[in-house]
C-alpha positions in Angstrom: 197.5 75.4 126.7 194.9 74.1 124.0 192.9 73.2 126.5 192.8 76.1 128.6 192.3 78.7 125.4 189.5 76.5 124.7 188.0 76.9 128.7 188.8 80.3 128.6 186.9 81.4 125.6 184.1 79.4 126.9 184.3 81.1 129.9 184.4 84.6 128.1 181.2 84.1 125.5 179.1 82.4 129.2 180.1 86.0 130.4 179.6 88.5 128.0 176.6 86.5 126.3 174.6 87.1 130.7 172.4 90.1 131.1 174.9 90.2 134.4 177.7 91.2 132.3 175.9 94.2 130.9 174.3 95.3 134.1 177.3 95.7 135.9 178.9 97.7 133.4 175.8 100.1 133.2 175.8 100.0 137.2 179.5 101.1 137.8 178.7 104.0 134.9 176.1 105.1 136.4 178.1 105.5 140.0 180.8 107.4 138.1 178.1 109.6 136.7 176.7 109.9 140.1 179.6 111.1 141.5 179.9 114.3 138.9 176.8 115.1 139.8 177.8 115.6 143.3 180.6 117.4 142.2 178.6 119.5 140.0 176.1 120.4 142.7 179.5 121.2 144.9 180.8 123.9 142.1 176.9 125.5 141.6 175.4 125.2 145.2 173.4 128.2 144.3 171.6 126.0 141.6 170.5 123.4 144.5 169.6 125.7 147.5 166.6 124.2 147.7 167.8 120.6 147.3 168.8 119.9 151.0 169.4 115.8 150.8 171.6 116.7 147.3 173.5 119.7 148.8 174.5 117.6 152.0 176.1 115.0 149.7 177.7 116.8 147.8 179.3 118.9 150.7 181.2 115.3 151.6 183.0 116.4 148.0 184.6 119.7 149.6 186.5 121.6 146.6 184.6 120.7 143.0 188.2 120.1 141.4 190.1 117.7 140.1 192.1 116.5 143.0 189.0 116.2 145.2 187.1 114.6 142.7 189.6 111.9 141.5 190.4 111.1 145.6 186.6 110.3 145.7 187.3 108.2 142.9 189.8 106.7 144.5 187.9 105.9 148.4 184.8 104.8 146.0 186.6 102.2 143.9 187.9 100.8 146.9 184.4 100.4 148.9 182.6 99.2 145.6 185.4 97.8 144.3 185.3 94.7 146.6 181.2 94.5 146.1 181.7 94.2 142.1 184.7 92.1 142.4 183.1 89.7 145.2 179.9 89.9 142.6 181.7 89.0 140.0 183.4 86.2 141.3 179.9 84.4 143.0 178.6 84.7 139.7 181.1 83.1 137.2 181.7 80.1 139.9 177.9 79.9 141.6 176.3 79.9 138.3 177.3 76.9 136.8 175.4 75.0 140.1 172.6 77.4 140.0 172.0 76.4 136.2 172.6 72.9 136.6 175.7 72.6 133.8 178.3 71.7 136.3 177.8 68.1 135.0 178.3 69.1 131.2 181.8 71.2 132.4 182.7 68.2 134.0 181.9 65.8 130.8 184.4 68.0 128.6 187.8 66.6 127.9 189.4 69.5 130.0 190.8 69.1 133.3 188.8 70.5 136.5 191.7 72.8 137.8 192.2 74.1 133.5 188.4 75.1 134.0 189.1 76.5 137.3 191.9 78.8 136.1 190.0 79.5 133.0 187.5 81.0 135.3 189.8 83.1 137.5 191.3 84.8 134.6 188.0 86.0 133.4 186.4 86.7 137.0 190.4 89.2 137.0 189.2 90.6 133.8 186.0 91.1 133.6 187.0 93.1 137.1 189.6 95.0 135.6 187.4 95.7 132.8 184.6 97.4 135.6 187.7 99.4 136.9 188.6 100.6 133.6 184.7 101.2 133.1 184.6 103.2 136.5 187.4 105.6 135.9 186.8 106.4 132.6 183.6 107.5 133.3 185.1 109.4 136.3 187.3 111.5 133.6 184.3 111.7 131.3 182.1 113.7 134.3 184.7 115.4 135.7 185.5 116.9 131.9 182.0 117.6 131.3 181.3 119.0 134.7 184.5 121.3 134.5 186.6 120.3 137.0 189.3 122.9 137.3 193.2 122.8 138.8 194.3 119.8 136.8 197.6 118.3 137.6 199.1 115.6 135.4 201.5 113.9 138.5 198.5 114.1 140.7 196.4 112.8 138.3 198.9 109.8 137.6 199.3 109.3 141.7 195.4 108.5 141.5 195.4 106.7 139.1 198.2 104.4 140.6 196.1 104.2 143.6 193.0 104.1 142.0 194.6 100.4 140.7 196.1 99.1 143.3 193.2 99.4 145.5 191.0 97.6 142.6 193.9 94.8 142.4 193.9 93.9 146.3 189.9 93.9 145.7 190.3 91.7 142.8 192.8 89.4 144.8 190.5 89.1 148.0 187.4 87.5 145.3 189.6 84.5 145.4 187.6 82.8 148.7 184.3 84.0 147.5 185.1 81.7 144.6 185.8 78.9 147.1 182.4 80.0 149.3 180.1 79.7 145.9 181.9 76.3 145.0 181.5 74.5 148.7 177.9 76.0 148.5 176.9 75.3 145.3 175.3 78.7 144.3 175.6 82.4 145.0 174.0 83.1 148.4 177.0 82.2 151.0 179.6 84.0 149.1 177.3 87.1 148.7 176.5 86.4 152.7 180.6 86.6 153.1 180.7 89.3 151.1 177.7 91.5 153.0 180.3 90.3 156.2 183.0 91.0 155.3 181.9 94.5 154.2 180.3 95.2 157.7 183.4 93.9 159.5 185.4 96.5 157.2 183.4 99.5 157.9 183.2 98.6 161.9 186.6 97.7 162.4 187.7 100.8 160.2 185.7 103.0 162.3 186.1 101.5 165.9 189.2 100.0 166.0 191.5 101.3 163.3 194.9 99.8 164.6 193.3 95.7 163.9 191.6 96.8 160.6 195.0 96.6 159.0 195.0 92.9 159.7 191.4 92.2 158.4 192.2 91.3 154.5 188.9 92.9 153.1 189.6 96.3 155.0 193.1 97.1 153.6 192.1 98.3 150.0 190.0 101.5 151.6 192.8 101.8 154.5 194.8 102.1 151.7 193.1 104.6 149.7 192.6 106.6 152.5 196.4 106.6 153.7 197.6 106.5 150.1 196.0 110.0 149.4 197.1 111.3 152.9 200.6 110.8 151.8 200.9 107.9 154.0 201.7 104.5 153.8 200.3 101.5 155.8 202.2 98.1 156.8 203.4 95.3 154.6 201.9 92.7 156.1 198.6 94.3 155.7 199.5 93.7 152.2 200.6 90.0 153.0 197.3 89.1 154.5 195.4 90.3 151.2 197.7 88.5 149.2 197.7 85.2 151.5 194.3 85.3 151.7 193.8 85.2 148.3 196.4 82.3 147.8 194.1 80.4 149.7 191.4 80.7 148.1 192.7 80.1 144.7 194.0 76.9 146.5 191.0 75.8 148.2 188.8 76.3 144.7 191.3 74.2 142.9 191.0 71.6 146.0 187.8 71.8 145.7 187.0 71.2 142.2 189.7 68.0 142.0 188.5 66.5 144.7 185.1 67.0 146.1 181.9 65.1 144.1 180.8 67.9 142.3 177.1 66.1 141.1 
């Protein structure tokens, strides 16, 4: 346990000491901010008559109140979610290769699968942290915008789904992890990512009934259903889950056993 508080704060000052770590917490600010604005331009349309492009977006809002706005909250996290999280995780495992202090990790009297797990707890953190970041942003613009018909058990529901929907997301970074460590830097698992993304939205589109089966499409499938009132399958769940077993697997696998220099 010594050894893996000692990893783990390591791990934590590498990421809050990066300019990455404060640009991704200004980036998911700004979305949330960017979203009340949309909403904002959906309760005064007459203020943005003129503003075509703006007025289109904002009609994708429909009602400028509270339950709309917090179900867009809700489809967003689960589309960025899995680019932050998948970010996130390319970063804190591709970066020691890309700066060249895999070899002074590996010189430390800490076992390879301690630093491994040290890492995974703050890749999960520092994502739950750009949730946290995300929807309390969200309340902030919806409060300042004036977002009326306020409902506490609706506003509970969303959150609920609002973090479920990040914790499959943070769950499928697992074989991004594994992608940056059998690469040895950050462009195959941000390659993955960009596919797996482009799998989602085609497969969600085109052929709905398999999309449940494709890990990285369930968290939006289940936004989506979730605020229908509807429920999608268990093993939709299972295949996010195993998936990220996997990769959690493979990375250990990978750091105990492949020549890392």
């Amino acid at each position: 346990m010594r050894g893996l508080g000692a990893a783990f704060y390591t791990e934590v000052v590498k990421a809050r000491k990066s300019i990455i770590f404060l640009i991704t917490i200004i980036a998911f600010s700004f979305m949330a901010l960017m979203l009340g604005l949309l909403v904002f331009v959906a309760k005064h349309p007459e203020l943005f008559r003129d503003a075509g492009v703006m007025s289109a977006k904002a009609a994708i809002v429909g009602n400028a109140d509270w339950p709309s706005f917090l179900g867009m909250l809700v489809q967003t996290g689960a589309m960025i979610g899995s680019i932050g999280c998948g970010f996130v995780a390319s970063w804190v495992f591709g970066r020691e290769y890309a700066d060249r202090t895999v070899k002074d990790l590996l010189a430390l009297p800490v076992s390879r699968s301690t630093i491994v797990t040290a890492k995974f707890l703050v890749t999960a953190i520092w994502c739950a942290l750009l949730a946290l970041v995300l929807l309390t942003a969200g309340f902030i613009a919806g409060t300042v915008v004036g977002l009326e018909t306020w409902s506490i058990d609706f506003v509970f529901r969303a959150v609920v789904m609002f973090s479920l929907t990040w914790l499959l997301n943070i769950i499928l970074c697992a074989p991004l992890a594994f992608f940056a460590c059998v690469s040895r830097g950050f462009l195959l698992p941000l390659g993955v990512l960009i596919f797996t993304m482009i799998m989602s939205q085609t497969l969600g589109v085109g052929m709905p009934a398999v999309a449940g089966y494709f890990p990285w499409a369930v968290p939006a499938l289940y936004g989506v259903a979730a605020l229908a009132g509807k429920a999608i399958g268990i093993i939709s769940f299972l295949t996010v889950i195993i998936s990220g077993i996997v990769g959690i697997i493979a990375t250990l696998g990978w750091w105990r056993y492949a020549d890392q220099v």
